[in-house]
C-alpha positions in Angstrom: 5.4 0.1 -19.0 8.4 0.6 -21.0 8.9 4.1 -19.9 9.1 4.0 -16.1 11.5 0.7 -16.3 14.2 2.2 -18.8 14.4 5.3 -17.0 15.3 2.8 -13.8 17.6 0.7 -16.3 19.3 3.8 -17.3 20.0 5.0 -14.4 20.7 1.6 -12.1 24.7 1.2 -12.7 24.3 5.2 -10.7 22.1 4.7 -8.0 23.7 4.3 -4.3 23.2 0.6 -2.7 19.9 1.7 -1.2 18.7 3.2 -4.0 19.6 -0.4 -6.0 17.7 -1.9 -3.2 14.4 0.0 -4.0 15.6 -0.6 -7.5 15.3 -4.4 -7.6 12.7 -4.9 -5.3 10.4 -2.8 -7.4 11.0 -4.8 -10.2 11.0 -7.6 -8.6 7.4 -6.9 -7.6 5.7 -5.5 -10.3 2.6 -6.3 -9.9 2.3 -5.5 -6.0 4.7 -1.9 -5.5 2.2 0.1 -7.3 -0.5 -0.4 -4.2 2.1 0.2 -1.5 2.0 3.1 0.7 5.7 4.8 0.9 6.0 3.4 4.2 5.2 0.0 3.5 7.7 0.2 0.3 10.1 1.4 2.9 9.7 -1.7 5.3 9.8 -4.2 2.4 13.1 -3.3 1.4 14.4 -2.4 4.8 15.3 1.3 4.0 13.7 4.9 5.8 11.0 6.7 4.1 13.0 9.3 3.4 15.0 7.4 1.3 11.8 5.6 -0.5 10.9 9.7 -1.5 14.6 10.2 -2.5 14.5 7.5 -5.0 11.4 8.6 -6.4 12.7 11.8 -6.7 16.1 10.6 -8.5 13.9 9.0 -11.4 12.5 12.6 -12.1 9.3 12.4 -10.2 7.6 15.2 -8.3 7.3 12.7 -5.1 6.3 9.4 -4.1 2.5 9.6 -5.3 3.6 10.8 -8.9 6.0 7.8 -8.7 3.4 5.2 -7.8 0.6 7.1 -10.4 3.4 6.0 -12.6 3.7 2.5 -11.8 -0.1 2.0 -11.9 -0.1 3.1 -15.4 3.2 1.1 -16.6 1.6 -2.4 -14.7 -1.6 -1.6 -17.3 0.6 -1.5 -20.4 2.4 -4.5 -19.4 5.8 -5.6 -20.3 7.1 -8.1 -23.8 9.1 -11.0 -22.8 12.1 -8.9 -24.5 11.7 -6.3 -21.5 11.6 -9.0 -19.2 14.9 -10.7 -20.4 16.7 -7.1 -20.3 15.8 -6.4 -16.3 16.4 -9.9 -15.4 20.1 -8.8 -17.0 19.9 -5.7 -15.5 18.8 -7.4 -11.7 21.6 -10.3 -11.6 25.0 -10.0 -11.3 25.9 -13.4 -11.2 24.5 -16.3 -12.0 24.4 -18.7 -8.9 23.3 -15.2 -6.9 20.5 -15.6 -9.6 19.0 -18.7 -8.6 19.6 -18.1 -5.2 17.4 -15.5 -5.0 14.9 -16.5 -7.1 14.5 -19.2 -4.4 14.0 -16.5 -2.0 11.5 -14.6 -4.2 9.4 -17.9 -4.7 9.1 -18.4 -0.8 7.9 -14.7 -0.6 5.4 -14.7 -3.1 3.4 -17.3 -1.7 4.3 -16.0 1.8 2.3 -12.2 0.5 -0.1 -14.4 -1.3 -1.3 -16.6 1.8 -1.3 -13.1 3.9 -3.2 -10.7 1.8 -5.9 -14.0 0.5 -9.1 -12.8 1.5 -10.6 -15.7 3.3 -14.1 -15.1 3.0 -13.5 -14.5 -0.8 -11.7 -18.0 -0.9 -14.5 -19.8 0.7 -17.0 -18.3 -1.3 -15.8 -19.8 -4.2 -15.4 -23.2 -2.7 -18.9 -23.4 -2.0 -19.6 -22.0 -5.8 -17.6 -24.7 -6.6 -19.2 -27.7 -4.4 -22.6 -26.8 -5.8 -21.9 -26.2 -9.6 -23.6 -28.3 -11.3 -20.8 -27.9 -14.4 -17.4 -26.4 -14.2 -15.6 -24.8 -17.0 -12.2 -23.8 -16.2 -10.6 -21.3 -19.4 -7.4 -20.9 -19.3 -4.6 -20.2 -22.4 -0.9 -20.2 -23.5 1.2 -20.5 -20.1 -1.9 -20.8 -17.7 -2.9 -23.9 -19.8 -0.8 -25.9 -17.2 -2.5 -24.5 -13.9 -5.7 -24.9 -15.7 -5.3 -28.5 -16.6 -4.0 -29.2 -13.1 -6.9 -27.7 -11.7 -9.3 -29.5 -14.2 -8.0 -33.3 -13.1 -8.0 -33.4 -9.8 -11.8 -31.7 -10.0 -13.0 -34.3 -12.5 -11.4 -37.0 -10.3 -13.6 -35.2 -7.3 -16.2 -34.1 -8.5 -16.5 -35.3 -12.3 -18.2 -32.1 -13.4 -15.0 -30.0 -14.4 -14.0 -28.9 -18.2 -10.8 -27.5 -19.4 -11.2 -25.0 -21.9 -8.0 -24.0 -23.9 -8.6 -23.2 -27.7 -9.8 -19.8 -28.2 -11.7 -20.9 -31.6 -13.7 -23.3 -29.2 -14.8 -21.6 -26.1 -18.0 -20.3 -27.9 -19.3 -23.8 -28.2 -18.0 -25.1 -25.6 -20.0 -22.1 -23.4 -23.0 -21.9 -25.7 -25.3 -23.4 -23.1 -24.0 -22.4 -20.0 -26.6 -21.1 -17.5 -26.3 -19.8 -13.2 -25.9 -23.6 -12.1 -22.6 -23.2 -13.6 -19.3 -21.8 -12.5 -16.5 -20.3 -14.8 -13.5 -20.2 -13.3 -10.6 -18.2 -15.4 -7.2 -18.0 -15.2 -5.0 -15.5 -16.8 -2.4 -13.5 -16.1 0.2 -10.3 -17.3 0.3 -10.4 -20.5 -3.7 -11.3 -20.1 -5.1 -13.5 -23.1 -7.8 -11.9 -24.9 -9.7 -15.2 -25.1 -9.7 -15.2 -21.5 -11.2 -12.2 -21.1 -13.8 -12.7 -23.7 -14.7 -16.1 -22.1 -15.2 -14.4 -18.6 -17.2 -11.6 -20.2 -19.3 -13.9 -22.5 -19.7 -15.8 -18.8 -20.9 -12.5 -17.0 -23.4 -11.5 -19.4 -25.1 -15.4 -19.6 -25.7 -14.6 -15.5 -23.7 -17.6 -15.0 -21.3 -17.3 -11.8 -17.3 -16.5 -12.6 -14.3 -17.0 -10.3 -11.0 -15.4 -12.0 -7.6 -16.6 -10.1 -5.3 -14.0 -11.4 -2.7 -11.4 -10.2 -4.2 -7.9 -8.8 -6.8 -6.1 -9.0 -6.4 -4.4 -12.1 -6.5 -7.3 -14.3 -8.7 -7.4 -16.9 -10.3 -10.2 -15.2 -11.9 -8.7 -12.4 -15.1 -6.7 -13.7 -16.3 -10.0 -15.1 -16.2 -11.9 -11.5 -17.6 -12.4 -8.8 -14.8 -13.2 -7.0 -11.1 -12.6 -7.6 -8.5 -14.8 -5.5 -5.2 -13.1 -6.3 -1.6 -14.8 -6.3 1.0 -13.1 -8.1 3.1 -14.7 -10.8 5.3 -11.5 -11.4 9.5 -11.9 -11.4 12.6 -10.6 -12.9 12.9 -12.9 -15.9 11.3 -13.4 -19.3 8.8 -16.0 -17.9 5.5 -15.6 -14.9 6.6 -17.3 -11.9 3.3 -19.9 -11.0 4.5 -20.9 -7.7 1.7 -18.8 -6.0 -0.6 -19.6 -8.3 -0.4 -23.3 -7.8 0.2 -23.1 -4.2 -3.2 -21.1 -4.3 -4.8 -23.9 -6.1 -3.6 -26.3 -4.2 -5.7 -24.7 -1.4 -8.8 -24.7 -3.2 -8.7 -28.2 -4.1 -7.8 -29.4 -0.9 -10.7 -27.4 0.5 -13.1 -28.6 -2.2 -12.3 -32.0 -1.4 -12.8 -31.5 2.4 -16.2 -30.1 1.5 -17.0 -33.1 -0.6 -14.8 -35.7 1.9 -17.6 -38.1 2.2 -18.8 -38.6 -1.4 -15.2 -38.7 -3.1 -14.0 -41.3 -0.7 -16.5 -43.6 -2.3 -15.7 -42.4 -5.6 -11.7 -42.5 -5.0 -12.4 -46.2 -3.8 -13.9 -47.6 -7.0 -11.1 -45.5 -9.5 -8.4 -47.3 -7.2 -10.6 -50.3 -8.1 -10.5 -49.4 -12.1 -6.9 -47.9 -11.1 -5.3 -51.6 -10.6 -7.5 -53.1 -13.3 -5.3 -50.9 -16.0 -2.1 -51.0 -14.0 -1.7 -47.7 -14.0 0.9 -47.5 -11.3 4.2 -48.9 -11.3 4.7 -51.0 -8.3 8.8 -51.4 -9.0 10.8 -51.0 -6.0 13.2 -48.3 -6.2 
């Protein structure tokens, strides 16, 4: 990935206004650009077509499908948090501009993730969910915090749901799974191994797999059955999870319409346990 984003580094402090446009937005986007037909790279930014080819062109490619051949290789090779850190640099001037537009850029993500969600997809795997008998949801290093999100509020539902986070323990942990089961796993750029592994492990036991991850080349995706995609791509040496867990947030709201009857009773007797341990503060603010 390195290759294609130093040659734009190098060559960013040059470019003409439009051509930093394209600039930023492509980096900006990493994960998305390299399935975008010139035209609708052209509209995103708000430039012509002809400038889209142009830039292309400028970097040293023969034309825009060389271009985008070359950011579907760079997305495989992924970028090191180093890499990040230089084009977030690179991408903001100033520092209130900065957060500014990260605000901006957390708004659009989920905006592209809520239009391009495949709904048919999404309710699939709520119904997977409502009738698994367990589910195991792997997840590792920064996805550990959408996965444990996603594992309380579906043991509080559904009381059937496992967090799996230690790589050394996912073997035992999935030593018995069978198809009643779902495996849900969440990873994504730079994609854990263990992850993977788990998924494939999953896939090969005949047991059903949901992967929430970013597009459709992640390693995740020949293991599942379904893929829900949100990406977590941004200029800076972290992911961004707002689309992630706005995604999430969907499928458990979903999930717990599905199951509105039986975890009303259920949410009745924890209030019940709830008060008994004081759980929640009753101070007046």
């Amino acid at each position: 990935m390195a290759d294609l984003y130093e040659v734009i580094q190098s060559k960013l402090q040059d470019m003409s206004k439009s051509q930093r446009e394209i600039a930023r937005y492509v980096m900006g986007h990493m994960n998305s650009v390299p399935f975008l037909t010139v035209g609708e790279l052209a509209k995103q930014v708000g430039v012509g077509e002809a400038t889209v080819y142009r830039f292309a062109t400028y970097l040293g490619y023969s034309g825009y499908p060389e271009f985008q051949k070359a950011l579907q290789e760079a997305m495989k090779k992924q970028l090191t948090t180093v890499e990040q850190l230089r084009i977030s640099e690179d991408m903001y001037d100033q520092e209130s501009q900065a957060t500014m537009e990260m605000f901006e850029e957390e708004v659009e993500r989920i905006r592209e993730m809520s239009q391009q969600l495949n709904m048919d997809d999404f309710q699939k795997v709520v119904d997977k969910i409502v009738g698994a008998k367990r589910i195991f949801i792997v997840a590792n290093r920064s996805a550990v915090a959408l996965g444990s999100f996603l594992e309380f509020y579906f043991d509080v539902m559904l009381e059937n749901a496992e967090l799996i986070r230690n790589p050394h323990g996912i073997s035992e942990k999935l030593f018995r799974i069978d198809e009643d089961d779902v495996v849900i796993g969440l990873s994504f750029s730079r994609y854990t191994r263990s992850t993977v592994e788990a998924l494939s492990f999953a896939h090969d036991r005949g047991t059903q797999v949901v992967s929430i991850t970013d597009n459709q080349l992640s390693p995740l995706v020949p293991y599942s059955d379904i893929a829900l995609f949100a990406r977590s791509d941004m200029s800076s040496l972290i992911d961004s999870f707002v689309a992630p867990l706005s995604l999430i947030n969907a499928l458990i709201t979903a999930v717990g319409h599905e199951k509105s009857a039986e975890i009303e009773q259920h949410l009745e007797e924890l209030e019940n346990v709830w008060d008994r341990f004081n759980i929640f503060s009753d101070d007046k603010m």
